[in-house]
N, C-alpha and C positions, 0 to 999 in steps of 0.2 A: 835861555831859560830851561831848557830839557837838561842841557849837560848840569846844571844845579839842580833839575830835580833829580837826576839819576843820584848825584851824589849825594844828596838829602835822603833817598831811600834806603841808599847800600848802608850809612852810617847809623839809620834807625836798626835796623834788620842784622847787623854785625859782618862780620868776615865768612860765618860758618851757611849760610842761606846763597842760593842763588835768585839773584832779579830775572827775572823773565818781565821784557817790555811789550808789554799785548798791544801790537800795532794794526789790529783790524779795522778797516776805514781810513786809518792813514797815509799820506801822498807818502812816497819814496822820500820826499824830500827830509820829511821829518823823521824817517827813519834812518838817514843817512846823519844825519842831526846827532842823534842818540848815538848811530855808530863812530862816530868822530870824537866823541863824548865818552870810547871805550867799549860802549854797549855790544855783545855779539850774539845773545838770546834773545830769537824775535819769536812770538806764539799770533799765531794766525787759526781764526774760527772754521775761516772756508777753504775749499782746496783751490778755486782759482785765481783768487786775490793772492792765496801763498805762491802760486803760480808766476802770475806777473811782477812780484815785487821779486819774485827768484831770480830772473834773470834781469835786473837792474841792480841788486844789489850787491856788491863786493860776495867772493867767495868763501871768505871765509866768517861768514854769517852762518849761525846754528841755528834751522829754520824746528819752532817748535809747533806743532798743529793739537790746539787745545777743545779744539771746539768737536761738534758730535761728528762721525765718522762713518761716511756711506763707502760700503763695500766696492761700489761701483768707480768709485775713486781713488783708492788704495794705488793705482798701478802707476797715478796721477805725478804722486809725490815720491815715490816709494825711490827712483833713482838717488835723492837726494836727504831727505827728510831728517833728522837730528833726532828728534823724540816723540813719538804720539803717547798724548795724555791720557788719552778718552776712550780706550778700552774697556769695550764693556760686556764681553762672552766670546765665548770659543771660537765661534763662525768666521766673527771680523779677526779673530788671531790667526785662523787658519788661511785667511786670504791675504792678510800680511808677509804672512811665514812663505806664499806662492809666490809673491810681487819682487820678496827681498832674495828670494833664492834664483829669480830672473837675472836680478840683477849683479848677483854674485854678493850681498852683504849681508851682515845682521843686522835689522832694525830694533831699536833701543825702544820698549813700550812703558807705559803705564796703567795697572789698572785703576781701571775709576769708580771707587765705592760709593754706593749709597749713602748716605750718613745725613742728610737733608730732609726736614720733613714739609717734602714740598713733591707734586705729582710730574711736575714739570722739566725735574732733574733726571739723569740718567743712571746706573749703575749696577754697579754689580752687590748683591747682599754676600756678609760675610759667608754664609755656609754655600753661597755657590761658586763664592771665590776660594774655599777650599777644596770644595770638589773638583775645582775646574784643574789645580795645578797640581793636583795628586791624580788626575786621569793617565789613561795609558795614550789617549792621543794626544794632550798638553804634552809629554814628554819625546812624541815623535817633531815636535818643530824645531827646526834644528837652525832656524833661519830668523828668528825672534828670542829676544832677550826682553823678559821684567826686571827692570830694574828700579821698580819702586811703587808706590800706590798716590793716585790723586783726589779727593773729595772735595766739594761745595758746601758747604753750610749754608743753613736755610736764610732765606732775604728777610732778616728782623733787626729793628733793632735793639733787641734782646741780647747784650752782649755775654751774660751767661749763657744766655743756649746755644752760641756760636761759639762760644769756648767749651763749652763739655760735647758740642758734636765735633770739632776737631780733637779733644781729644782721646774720644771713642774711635778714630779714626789713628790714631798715632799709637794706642793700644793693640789695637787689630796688628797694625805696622808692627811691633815690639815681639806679636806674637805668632808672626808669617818669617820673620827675619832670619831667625835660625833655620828657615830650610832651604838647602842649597842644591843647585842641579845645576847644570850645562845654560841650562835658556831659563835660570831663576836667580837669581842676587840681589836682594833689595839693598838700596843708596842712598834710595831719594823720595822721599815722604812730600809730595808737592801739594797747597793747602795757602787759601788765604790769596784774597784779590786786594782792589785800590779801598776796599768799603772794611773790611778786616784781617788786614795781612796781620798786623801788630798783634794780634787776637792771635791770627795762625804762629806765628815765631813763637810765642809764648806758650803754643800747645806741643812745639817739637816741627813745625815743619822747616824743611832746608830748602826748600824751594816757592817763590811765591811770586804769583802772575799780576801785573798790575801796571794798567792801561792808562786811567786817564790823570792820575800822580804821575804816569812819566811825562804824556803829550799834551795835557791838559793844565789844569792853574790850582793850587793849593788853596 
């Protein structure tokens, strides 16, 4: 059932989108399921549940950490970690930028905009995501890489308003794109879970996280 829904998703969403399968609360078993099915993008909420399934699962799993992001963890994952999503100001970049120079790598981040009108969400506002990456200390991390922006759209179902707040977010993207540095290259515009990915692909995103369409029942 999962290796159909995987392929049921990838055929909605085209060639050009990456499936991220959100395995939080899932036994290993089913995530080994998906990966036999091809699947190698797994996003995990917490840092120790990404923890435990890391060392059960095959190595060459792209472990993606979506969920919100305590500083006090960073050093958790940071050996291993494929992509943090949920970047949301300087502080948690600059303790990325220590964890990943530990361990001798670049970590692949995202930042994570506002764009949800809900209080509950996290993120960064357009003008302080520009301030942040035209700083003189964003330019000293030399240990972090953005390579893209992620947003939430607010929980309605107002299918309009979930499509014109990703694509206020895919505009922002369009207009961060052209700037380029050492630890800046946007790629990857990530947008749209199992409730409105289809909504996201249609606004421009290449990447879209969805949990219980892959483990769950259509």
């Amino acid at each position: 059932m999962i290796a159909a829904n995987i392929d049921k998703i990838k055929q909605q969403i085209g060639m050009g989108v990456q499936l991220i399968a959100v395995s939080k609360t899932k036994p290993v078993e089913m995530l080994m399921e998906a990966y036999q099915a091809g699947q190698r993008a797994f996003g995990e909420n917490k840092v120790q549940e990404m923890l435990a399934k890391q060392i059960e699962m095959p190595s060459d799993v792209q472990w993606h950490l979506i969920g919100h992001l305590q500083s006090n963890k960073v050093k958790q994952i940071a050996p291993f970690v494929h992509l943090i999503h949920s970047v949301d100001g300087i502080k948690l970049l600059e303790v990325i930028n220590k964890e990943a120079q530990k361990n001798n790598r670049v970590i692949n981040c995202l930042l994570q905009i506002y764009i949800a009108d809900e209080d509950t969400k996290f993120g960064l506002s357009e003008a302080e995501t520009e301030g942040m990456i035209h700083s003189v200390g964003f330019a000293q991390l030399a240990n972090i890489k953005i390579v893209g922006l992620m947003g939430m759209a607010t929980n309605t179902n107002d299918e309009s308003k979930i499509l014109a707040e990703f694509k206020s977010l895919k505009t922002f993207y369009d207009k961060l794109k052209p700037h380029q540095a050492a630890n800046f290259d946007l790629t990857t515009l990530s947008m749209g879970m199992s409730s409105d990915y289809m909504l996201a692909v249609k606004a421009g995103s290449n990447m879209v996280r969805v949990g219980s369409l892959v483990f769950g029942t259509w």
